[in-house]
C-alpha positions as CSV (number, residue, x, y, z in Angstrom):
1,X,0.0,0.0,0.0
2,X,2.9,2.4,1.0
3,X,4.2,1.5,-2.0
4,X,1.2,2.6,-3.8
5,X,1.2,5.8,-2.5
6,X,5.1,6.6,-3.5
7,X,3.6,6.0,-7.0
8,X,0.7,8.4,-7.1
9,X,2.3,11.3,-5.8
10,X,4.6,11.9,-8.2
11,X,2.0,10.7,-10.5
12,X,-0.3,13.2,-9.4
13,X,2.4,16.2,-9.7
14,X,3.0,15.7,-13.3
15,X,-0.8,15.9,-13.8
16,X,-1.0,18.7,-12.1
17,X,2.3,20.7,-13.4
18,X,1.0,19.4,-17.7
19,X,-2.4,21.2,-16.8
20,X,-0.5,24.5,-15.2
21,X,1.9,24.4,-18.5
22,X,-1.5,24.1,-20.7
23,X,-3.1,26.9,-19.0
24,X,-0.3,29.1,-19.7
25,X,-0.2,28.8,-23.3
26,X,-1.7,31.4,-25.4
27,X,-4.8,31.0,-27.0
28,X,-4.8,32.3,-30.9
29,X,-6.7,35.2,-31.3
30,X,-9.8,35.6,-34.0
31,X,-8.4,38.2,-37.0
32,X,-9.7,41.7,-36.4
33,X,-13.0,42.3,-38.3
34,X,-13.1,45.4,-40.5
35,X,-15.5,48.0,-38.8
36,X,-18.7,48.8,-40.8
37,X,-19.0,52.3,-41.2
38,X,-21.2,54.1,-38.7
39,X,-24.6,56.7,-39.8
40,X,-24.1,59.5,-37.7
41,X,-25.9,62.2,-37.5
42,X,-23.4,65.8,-36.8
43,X,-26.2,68.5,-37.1
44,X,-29.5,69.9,-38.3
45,X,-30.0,73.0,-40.5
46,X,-32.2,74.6,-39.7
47,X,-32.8,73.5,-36.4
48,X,-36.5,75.1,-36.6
49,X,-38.3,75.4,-39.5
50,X,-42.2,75.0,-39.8
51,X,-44.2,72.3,-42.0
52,X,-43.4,72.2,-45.5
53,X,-40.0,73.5,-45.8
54,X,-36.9,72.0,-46.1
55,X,-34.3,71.3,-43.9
56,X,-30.7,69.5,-44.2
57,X,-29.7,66.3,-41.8
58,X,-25.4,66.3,-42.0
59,X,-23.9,63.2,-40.8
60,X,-21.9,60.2,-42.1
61,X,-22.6,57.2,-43.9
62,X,-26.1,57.5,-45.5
63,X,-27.2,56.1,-49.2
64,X,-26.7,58.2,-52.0
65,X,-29.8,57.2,-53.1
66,X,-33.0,59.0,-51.6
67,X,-35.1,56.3,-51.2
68,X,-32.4,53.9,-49.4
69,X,-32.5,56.3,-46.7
70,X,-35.6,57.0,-43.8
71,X,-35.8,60.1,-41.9
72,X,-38.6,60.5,-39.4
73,X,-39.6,64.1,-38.1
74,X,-41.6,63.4,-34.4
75,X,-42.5,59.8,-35.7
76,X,-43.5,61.3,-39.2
77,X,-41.7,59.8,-41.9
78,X,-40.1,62.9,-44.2
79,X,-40.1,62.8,-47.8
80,X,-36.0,62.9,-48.8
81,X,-35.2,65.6,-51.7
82,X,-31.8,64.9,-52.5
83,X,-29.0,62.6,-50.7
84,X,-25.9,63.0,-51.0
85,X,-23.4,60.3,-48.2
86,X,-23.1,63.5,-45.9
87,X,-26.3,65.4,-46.4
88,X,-30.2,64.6,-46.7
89,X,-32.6,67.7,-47.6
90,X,-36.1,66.7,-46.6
91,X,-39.4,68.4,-45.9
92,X,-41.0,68.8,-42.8
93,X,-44.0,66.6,-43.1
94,X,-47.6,67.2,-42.1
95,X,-48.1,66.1,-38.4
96,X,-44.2,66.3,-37.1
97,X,-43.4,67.6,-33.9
98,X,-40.6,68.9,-32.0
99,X,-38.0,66.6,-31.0
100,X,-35.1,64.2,-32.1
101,X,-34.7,63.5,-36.2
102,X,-34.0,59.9,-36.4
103,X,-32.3,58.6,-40.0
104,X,-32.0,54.9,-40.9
105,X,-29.4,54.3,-43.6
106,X,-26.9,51.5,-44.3
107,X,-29.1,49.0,-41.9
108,X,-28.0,51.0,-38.6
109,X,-30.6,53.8,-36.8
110,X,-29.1,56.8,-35.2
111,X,-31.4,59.6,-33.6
112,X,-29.9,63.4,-33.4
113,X,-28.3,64.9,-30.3
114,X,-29.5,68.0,-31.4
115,X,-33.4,68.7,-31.1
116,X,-35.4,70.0,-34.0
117,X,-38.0,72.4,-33.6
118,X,-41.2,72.6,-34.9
119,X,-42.2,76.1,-36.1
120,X,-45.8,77.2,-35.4
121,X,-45.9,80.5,-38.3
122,X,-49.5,82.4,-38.1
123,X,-51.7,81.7,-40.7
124,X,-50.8,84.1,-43.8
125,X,-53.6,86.7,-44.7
126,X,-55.6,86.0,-47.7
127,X,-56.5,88.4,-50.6
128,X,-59.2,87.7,-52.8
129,X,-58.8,88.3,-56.3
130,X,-61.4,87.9,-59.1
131,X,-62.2,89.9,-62.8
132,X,-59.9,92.5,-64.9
133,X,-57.6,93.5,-62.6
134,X,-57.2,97.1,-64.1
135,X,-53.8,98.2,-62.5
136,X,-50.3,96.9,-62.1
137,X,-49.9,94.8,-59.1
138,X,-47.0,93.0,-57.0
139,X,-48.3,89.7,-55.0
140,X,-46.2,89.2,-51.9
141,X,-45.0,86.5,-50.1
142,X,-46.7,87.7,-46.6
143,X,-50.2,86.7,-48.3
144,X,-51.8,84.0,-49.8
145,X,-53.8,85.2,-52.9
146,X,-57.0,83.6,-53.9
147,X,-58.3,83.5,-57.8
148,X,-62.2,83.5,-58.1
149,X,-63.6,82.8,-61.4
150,X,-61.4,83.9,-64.4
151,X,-59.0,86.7,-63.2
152,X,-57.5,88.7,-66.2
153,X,-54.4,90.8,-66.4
154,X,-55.4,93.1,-69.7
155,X,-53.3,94.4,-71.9
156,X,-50.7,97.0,-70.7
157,X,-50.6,96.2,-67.3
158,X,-48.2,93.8,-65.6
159,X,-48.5,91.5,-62.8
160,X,-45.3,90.7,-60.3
161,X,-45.2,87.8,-58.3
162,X,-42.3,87.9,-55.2
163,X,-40.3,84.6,-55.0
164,X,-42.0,82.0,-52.3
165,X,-46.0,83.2,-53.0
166,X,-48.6,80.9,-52.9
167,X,-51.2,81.2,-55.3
168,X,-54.6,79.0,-54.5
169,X,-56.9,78.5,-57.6
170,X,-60.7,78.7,-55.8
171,X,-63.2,75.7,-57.1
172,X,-65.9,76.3,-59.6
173,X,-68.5,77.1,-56.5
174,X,-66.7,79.9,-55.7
175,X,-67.4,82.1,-58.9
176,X,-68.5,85.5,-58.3
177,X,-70.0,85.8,-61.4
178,X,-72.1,82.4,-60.7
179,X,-71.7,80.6,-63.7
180,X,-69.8,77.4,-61.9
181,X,-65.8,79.2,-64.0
182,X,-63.3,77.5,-61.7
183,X,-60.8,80.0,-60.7
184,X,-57.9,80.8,-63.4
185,X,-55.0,83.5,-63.9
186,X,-55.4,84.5,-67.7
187,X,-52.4,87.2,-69.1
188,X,-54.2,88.8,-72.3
189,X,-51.8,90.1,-75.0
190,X,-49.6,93.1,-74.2
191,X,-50.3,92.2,-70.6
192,X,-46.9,90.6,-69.0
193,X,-46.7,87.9,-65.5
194,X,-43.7,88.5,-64.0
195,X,-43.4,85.3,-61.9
196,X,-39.5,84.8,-61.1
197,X,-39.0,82.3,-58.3
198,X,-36.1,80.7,-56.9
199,X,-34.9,77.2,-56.4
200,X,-34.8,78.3,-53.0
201,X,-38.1,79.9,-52.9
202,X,-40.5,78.7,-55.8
203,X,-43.7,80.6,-56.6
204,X,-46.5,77.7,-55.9
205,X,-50.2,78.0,-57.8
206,X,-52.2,75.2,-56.0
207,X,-55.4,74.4,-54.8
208,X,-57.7,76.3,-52.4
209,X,-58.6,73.0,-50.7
210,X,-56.9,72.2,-47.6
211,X,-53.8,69.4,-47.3
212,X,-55.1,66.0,-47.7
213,X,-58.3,67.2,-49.6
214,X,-57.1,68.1,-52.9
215,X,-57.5,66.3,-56.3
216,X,-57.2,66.6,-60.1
217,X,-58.8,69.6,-61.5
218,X,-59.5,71.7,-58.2
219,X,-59.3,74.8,-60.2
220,X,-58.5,76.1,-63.9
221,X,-54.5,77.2,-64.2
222,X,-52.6,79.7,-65.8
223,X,-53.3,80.8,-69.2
224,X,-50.8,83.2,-71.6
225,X,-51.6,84.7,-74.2
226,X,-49.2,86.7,-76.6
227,X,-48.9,88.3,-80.3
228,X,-47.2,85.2,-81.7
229,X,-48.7,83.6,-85.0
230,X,-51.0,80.5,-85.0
231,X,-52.5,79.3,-87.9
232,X,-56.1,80.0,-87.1
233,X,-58.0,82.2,-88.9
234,X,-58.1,85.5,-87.1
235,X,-61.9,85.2,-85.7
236,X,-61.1,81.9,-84.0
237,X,-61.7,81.8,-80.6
238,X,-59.7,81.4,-77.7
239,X,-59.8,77.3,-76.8
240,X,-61.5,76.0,-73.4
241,X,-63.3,79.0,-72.3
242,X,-60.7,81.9,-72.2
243,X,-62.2,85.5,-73.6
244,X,-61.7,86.9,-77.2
245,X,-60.5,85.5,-80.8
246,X,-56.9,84.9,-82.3
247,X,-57.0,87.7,-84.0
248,X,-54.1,88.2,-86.8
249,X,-50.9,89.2,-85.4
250,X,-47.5,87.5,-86.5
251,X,-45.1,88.9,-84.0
252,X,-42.8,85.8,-83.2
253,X,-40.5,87.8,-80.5
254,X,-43.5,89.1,-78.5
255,X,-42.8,89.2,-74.7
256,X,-45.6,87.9,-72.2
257,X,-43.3,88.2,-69.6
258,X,-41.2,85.4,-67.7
259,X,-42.4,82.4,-65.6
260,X,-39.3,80.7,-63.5
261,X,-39.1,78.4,-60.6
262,X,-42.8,78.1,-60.8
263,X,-45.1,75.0,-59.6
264,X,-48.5,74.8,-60.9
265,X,-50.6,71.8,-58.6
266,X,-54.6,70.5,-59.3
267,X,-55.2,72.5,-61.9
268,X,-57.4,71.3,-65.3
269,X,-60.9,71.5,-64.1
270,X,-63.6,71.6,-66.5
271,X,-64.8,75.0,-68.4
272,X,-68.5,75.6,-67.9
273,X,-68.6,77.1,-71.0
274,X,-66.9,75.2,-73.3
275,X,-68.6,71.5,-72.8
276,X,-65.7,68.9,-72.1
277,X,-63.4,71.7,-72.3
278,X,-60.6,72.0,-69.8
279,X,-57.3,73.9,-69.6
280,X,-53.9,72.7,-69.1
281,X,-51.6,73.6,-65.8
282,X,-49.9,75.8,-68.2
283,X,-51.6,76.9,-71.5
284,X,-49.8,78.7,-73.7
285,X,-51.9,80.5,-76.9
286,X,-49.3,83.0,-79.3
287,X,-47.0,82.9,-76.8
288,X,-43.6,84.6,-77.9
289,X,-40.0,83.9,-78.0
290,X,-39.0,86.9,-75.5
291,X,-41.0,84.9,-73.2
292,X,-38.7,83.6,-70.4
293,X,-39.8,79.7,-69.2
294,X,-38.0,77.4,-67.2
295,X,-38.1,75.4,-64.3
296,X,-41.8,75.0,-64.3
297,X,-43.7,71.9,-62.6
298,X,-47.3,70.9,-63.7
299,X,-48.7,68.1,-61.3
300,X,-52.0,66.6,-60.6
301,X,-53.6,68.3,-63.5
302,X,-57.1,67.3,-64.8
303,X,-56.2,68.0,-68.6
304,X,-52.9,68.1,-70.1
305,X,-49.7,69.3,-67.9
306,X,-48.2,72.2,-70.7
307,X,-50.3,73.2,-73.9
308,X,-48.9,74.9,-77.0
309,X,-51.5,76.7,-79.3
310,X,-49.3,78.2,-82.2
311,X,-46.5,80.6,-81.1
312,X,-42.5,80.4,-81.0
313,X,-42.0,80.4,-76.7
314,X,-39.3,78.4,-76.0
315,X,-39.0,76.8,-72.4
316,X,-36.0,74.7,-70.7
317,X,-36.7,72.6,-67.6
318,X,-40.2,71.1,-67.0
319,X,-41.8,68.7,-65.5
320,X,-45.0,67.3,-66.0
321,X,-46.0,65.0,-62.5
322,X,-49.2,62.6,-62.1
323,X,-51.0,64.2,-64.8
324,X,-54.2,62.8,-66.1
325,X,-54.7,63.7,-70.2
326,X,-51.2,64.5,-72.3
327,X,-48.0,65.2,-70.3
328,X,-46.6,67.7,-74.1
329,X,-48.9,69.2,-75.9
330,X,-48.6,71.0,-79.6
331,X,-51.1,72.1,-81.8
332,X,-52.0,75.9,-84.0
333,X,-48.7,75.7,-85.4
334,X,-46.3,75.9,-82.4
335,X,-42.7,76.6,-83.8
336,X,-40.5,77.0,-80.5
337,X,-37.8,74.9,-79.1
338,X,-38.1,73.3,-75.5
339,X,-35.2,71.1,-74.0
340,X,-35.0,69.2,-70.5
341,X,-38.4,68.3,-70.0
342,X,-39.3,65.1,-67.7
343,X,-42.7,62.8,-66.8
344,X,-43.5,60.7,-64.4
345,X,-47.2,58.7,-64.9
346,X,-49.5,56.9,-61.7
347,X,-50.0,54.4,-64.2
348,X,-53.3,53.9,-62.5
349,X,-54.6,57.3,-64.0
350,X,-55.5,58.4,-67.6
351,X,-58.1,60.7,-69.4
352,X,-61.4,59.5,-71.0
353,X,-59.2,61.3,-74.6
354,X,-56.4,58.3,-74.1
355,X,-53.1,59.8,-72.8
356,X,-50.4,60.4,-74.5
357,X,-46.6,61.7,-73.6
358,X,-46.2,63.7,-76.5
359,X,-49.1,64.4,-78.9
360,X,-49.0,66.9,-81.7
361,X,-51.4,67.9,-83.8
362,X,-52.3,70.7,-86.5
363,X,-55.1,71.0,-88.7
364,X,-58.6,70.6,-87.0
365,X,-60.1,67.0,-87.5
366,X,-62.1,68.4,-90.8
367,X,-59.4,69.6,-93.2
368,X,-59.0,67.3,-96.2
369,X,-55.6,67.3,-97.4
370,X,-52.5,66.8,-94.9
371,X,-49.2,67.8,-97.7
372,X,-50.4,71.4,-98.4
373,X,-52.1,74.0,-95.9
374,X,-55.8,74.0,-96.5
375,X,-56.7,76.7,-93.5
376,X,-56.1,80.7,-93.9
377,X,-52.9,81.0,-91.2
378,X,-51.6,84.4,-89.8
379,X,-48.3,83.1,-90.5
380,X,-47.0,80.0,-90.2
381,X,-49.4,77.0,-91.6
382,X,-47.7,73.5,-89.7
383,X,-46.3,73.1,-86.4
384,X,-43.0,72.7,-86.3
385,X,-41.6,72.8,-82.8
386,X,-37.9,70.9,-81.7
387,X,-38.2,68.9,-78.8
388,X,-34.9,67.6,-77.4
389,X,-33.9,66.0,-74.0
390,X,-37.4,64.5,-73.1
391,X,-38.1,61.3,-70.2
392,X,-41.2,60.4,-70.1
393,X,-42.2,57.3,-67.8
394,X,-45.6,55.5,-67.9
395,X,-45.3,51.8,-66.7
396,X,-42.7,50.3,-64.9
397,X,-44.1,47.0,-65.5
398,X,-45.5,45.7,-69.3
399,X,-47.9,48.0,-70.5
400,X,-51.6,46.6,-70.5
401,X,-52.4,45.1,-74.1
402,X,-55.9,46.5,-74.0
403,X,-54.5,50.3,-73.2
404,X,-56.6,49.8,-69.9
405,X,-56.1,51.5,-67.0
406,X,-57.8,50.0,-63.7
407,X,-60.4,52.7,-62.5
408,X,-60.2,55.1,-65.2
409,X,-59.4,55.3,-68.8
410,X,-56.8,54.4,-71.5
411,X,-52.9,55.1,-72.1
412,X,-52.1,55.2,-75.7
413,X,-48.7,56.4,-77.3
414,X,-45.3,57.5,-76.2
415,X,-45.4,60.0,-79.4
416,X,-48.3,60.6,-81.4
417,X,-47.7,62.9,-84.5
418,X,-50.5,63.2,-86.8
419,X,-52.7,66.0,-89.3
420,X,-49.4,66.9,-91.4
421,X,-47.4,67.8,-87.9
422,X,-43.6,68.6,-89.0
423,X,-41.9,67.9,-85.3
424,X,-38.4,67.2,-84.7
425,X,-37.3,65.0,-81.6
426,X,-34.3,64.2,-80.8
427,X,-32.5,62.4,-77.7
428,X,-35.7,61.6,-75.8
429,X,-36.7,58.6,-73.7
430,X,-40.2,57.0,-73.8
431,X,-40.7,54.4,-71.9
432,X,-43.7,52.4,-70.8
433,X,-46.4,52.8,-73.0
434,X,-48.6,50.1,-75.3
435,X,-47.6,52.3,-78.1
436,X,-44.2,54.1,-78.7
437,X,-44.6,56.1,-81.5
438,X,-47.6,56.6,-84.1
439,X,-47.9,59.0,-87.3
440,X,-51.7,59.0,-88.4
441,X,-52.0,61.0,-91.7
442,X,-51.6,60.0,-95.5
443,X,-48.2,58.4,-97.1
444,X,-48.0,61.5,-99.6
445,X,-47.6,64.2,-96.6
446,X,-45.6,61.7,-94.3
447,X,-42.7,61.3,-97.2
448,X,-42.4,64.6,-98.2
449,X,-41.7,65.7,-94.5
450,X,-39.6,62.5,-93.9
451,X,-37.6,62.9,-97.4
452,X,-37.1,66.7,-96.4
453,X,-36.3,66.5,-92.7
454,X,-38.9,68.7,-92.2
455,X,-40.0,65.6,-90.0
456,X,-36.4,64.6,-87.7
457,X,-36.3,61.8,-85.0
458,X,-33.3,61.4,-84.0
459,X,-31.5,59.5,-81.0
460,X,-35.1,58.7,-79.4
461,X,-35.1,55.8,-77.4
462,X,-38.6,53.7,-76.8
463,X,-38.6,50.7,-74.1
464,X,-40.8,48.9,-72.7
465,X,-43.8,49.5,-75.4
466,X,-46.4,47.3,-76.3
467,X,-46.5,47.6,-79.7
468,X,-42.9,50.1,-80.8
469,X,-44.4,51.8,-83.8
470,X,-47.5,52.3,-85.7
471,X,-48.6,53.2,-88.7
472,X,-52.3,54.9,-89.7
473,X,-54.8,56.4,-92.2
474,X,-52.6,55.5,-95.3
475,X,-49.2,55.9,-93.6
476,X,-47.8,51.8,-92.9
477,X,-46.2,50.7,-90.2
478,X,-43.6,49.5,-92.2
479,X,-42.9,53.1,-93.5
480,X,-42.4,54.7,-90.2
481,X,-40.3,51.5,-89.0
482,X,-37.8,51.8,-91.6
483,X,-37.4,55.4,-91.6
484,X,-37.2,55.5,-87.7
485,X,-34.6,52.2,-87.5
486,X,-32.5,53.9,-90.6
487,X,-29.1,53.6,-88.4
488,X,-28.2,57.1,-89.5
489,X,-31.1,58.3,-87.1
490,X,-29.7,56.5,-84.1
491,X,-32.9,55.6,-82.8
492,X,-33.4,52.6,-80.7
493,X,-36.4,50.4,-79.6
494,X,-35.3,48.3,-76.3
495,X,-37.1,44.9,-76.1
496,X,-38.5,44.1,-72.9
497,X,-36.0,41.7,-72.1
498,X,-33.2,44.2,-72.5
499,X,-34.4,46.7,-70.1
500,X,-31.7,46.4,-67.5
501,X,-29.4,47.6,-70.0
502,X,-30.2,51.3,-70.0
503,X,-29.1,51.6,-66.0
504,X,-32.1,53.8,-65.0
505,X,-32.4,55.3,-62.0
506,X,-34.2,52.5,-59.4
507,X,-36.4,55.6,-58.1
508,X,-37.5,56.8,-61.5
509,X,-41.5,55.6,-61.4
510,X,-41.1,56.0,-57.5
511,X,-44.0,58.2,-57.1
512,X,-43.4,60.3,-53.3
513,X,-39.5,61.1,-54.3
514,X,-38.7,60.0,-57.6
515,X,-35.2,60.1,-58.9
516,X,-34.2,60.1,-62.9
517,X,-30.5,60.4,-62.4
518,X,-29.4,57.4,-64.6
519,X,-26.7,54.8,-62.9
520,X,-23.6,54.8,-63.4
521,X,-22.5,53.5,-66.6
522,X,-26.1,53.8,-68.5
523,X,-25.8,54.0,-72.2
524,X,-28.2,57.1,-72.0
525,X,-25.2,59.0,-70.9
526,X,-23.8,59.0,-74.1
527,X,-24.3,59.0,-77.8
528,X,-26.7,62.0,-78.2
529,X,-27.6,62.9,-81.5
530,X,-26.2,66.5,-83.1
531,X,-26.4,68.5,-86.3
532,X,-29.8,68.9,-87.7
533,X,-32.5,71.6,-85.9
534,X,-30.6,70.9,-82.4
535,X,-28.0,73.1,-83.6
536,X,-30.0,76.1,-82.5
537,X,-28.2,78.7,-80.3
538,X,-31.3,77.8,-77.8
539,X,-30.5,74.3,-77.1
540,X,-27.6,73.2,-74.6
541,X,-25.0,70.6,-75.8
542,X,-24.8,67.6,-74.2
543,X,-24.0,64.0,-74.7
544,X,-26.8,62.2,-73.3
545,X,-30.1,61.1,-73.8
546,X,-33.3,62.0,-71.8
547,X,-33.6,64.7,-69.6
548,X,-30.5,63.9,-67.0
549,X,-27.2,63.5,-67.0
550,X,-25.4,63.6,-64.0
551,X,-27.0,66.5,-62.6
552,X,-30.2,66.4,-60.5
553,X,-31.5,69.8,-61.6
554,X,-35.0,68.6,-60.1
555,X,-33.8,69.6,-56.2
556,X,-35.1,71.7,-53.9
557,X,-37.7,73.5,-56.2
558,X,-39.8,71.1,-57.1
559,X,-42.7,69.1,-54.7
560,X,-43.9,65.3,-55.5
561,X,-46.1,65.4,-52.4
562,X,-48.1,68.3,-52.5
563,X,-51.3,66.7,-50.7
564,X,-49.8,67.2,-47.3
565,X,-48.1,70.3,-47.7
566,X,-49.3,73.6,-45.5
567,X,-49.4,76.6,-47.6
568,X,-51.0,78.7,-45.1
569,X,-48.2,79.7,-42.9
């Protein structure tokens, strides 16, 4: 036994001096993770600002992409108006309330250190304003102005507008005159708007209805009128229930003043007068070259967003939002240029006419002959106007064979050309609609304008359309596809299974905040055609196709949720 124990002592040491030596060693240590990069937010600008302005959230680490980002005001979700991965400019939304701003980017949440204030502004006096307004007149930013009924600014006498005013169009039962005339701001020849926002401050016409209560046609819009020719005879009248006749001027470089940084909301309500008859967010009737227009949004209109009767305007930067008949219009011969213009669809909303992106027309439904002009003209007989830099998006997804929209009524073309129309297009995207481009007239008049270039599309892109191009009355399909596919023209039709390819924006048909920036690398960027009528002085040079490059020129003016913003403080 003793014997035993002299054994399992020593025994017993070694075990116990192994397991001291093991617990000694060092353990390997995991390899250091890399650190995912933390959303911060540094600071609020403004701190206080009231409902429906903007503000900018700094920090670290957000998306570049406005929709990959959330910001909530006092559990309000905000509506982002451009990201960049330091900054987010966002309005105040409807319902915030004082407190922290919390962001949610990259998968992390982070709330603000610094509180934001709500602002409570006093309601903004009104002034009523309805008939000839007989005097020269500056509207103010301290006061919301209200149109009853047609209001008129008559020749000679000019009507300011101070950056940041809000405009509210009055409903057909508030007419003074009684006969059920939705309110309207008309600018008769020789009379002059002078309505220069900023991108800071734009002037907003909108509405009388309070947030959350507005709809599509709430009130008329804003009608100019100039000295420029249309080819109506001279005792035509004015179209959709405006006062007085075409008269017979030809004055191409008339001036009806200058409309900039301007947003035009729930306009297009019907015209007592005129059965059927409604006017556009912005109708424009002789309107001259001298006329300065740019940066002007139409949305939520009940008839077309912007309306060309004859004239030679020219206009840079619109953008034609949830409208419900044609997003371009051109008709009376209408000779100007516009460039940069963009349109976003709710798929789910169309007129009773069938809506169209671009339509132009010329001759009324009755003349007989489409190659020569038929109808006495005060100047030039055919439209003619240059389009260049167009988006226009209807459906994301296929469009509906049957032209059907769920609720409502009919989408139709991307481009419809037709009565002897002589347009020119060129580097425009139109996307989403059953039909991409149709030409209805007579093969005589379509080949003369073709053969001439009178008629140019060029470097016009059509996806995602039902049926690409279409042919009627005695023009063929077949025509119009050869002419428009000639690889001269650099004209493209992309299938639906090529899609992907052109690298859009993911937030273009995003309705609350879209985005038509294309991607990196899209082959829009590039290959823009030149020479031919987009060699005018007017138009910009650029390389790419549609209305964005690189540049968001969209921020901080324009509103894709006006339904909850206040314009009363």
């Amino acid at each position: 036994m003793k014997r035993f124990e002299n054994l399992l002592y020593p025994l017993l040491l070694l075990l116990s001096m192994s397991a001291i030596i093991i617990g000694c060693k060092k353990t390997p240590e995991d390899p250091p993770q890399p650190q995912q990069p933390t959303t911060t937010i540094t600071s609020i600008d403004p701190a206080t600002a009231p409902v429906g302005s903007t503000i900018a959230i700094n920090g670290t680490n957000f998306n570049t992409n406005p929709g990959s980002n959330t910001v909530s005001i006092g559990g309000v979700t905000a509506t982002i108006v451009s990201a960049t991965d330091s900054r987010l400019v966002v309005v105040v939304p409807a319902g915030a309330a004082s407190g922290p701003v919390s962001v949610t980017a990259g998968g992390q949440t982070v709330q603000s250190q610094t509180q934001f204030t709500l602002a409570t502004l006093p309601l903004k006096p009104t002034s009523i304003k309805q008939g000839t307004l007989f005097r020269n007149q500056t509207w103010t930013k301290d006061s919301v102005y209200i149109l009853r009924g047609m209001v008129y600014i008559p020749e000679n006498y000019t009507l300011t507008i101070q950056a940041g005013t809000v405009i509210k169009g009055a409903g057909p039962e508030q007419d003074p005159e009684g006969k059920s005339t939705p309110g309207a701001l008309v600018i008769e020849r020789i009379g002059s708007l002078i309505a220069r926002g900023t991108a800071t401050q734009p002037i907003v016409f909108t509405s009388s209805k309070p947030a959350g209560q507005r709809n599509y046609g709430d009130w008329g819009g804003i009608v100019l009128t100039g000295k420029s020719q249309v080819n109506r005879s001279s005792s035509t009248p004015y179209p959709n229930g405006v006062r007085g006749t075409v008269q017979a001027y030809g004055e191409p470089f008339d001036n009806s003043g200058a409309l900039q940084y301007v947003r035009i909301e729930y306009a297009g309500a019907l015209q007592p007068s005129v059965p059927g008859a409604r006017l556009s967010g912005l109708t424009m009737i002789g309107v001259g070259i001298n006329t300065a227009i740019d940066h002007v949004q139409v949305s939520y209109s009940g008839g077309d967003g912007f309306s060309w009767f004859g004239g030679s305007a020219n206009a840079k930067n619109l953008v034609s939002f949830r409208n419900s008949d044609d997003d371009w219009t051109a008709d009376w011969g209408y000779v100007g240029n516009v460039q940069f213009g963009v349109a976003l669809r709710d798929a789910q909303v169309a007129d009773q006419s069938g809506s169209n992106g671009l339509e132009v027309e010329n001759y009324e439904p009755n003349a007989t002959a489409d190659v020569a002009p038929v109808i006495p003209t005060n100047g030039l007989p055919q439209n003619a106007p240059v389009f260049a830099n167009l988006s226009n998006f209807a459906f994301q997804t296929t469009p509906p064979a049957s032209s059907t929209v769920a609720g409502t009524s009919t989408y139709r073309s991307g481009i419809l050309l037709r009565r002897n129309s002589i347009i020119s297009v060129y580097n425009s995207l139109f996307y989403g609609y059953p039909e991409g481009l149709r030409i209805e007239g007579t093969a005589a008049g379509y080949l003369v304008n073709a053969t001439s270039s009178a008629l140019d599309l060029r470097g016009v892109v059509l996806a995602n359309t039902g049926t690409p191009i279409v042919g009627a009355g005695t023009i063929t399909t077949d025509q119009i596809t050869s002419y428009f596919t000639s690889t001269a023209r650099g004209n493209q039709i992309i299938a639906s299974s090529d899609l992907a390819s052109l690298l859009l924006n993911s937030n273009s048909f995003t309705l609350n905040s879209p985005n038509f920036v294309p991607q990196t690398g899209s082959p829009l960027l590039s290959g823009a055609a030149t020479g031919g009528k987009v060699g005018n002085t007017f138009f910009t040079p650029v390389n790419y196709r549609g209305a964005f490059g690189t540049d968001n020129w969209l921020t901080g003016w324009t509103n894709f949720s006006p339904q909850n913003t206040d314009y009363d403080r």
